[in-house]
N, C-alpha and C positions, 0 to 999 in steps of 0.2 A: 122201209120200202113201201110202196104203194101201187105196183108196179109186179107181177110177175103171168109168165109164160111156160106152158108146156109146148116143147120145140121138136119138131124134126131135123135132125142132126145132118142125117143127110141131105135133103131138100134146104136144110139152112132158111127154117121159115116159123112164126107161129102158126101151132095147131090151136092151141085155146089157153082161154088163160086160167094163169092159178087159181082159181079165185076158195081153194079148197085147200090149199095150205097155211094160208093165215088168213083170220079177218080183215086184216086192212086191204089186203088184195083183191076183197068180194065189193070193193068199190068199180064201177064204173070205169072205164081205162080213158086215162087223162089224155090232151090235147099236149103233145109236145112242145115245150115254149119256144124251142128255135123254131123247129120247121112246122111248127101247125097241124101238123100231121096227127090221125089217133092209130094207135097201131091196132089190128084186127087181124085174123085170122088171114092165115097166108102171107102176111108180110115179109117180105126178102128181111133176114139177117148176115150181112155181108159179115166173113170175119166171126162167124158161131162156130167152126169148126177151128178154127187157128186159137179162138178164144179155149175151146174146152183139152183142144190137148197142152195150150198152156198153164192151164189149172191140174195136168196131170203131171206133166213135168215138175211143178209147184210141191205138188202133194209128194211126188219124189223124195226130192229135195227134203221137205218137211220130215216123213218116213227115215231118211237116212242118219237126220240127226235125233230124232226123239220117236225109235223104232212104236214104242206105245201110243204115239199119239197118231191114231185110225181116221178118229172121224176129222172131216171139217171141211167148212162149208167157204166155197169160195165167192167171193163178192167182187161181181166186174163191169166193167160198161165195155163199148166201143167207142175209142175217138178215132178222128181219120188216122193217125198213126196204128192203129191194131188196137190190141188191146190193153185196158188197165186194170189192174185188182185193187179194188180199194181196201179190202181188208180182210184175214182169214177169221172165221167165227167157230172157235174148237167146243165142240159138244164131250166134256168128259163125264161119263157114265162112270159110274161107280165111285165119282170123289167121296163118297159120304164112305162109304166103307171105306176106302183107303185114308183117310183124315179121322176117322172115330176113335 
């Protein structure tokens, strides 16, 4: 990713961007190549609340078959149908203990 946002959920908007959770995000915020557009502070996110309770129902899901696994980080966009996950990212703490 190259690419990340801290969001008001409510407002369904960027506040600022990540640029403090990973290095690659303390780049500059790119020029979208459809719309040309650069996103900046205050930017409508249509579909950020539909997006994040469907990463909660996800995580459900998830939780109901593999009670142990807590963490994980979901990865999504917006297209004009709603939204998509591109893929779950499972952070398991303590594999080394449990594999030693």
């Amino acid at each position: 990713a190259t690419v990340g946002f801290v969001c008001d959920l409510q407002k369904q908007t960027i506040m600022a961007p990540a640029s403090w959770y990973a290095a690659c995000l303390a780049e500059p915020m790119p020029t979208h190549k459809r719309t040309g557009n650069t996103p900046e502070v205050g930017t409508s996110l249509p579909f950020l609340q539909e997006m994040c309770l469907a990463a909660v129902r996800a995580h459900g899901a998830v939780l109901a078959e593999q009670p142990w696994l807590r963490m994980v980080s979901w990865d999504a966009m917006r297209a004009d149908e709603g939204p998509i996950f591109l893929e779950a990212t499972v952070l398991l703490i303590g594999c080394r203990a449990m594999f030693s």
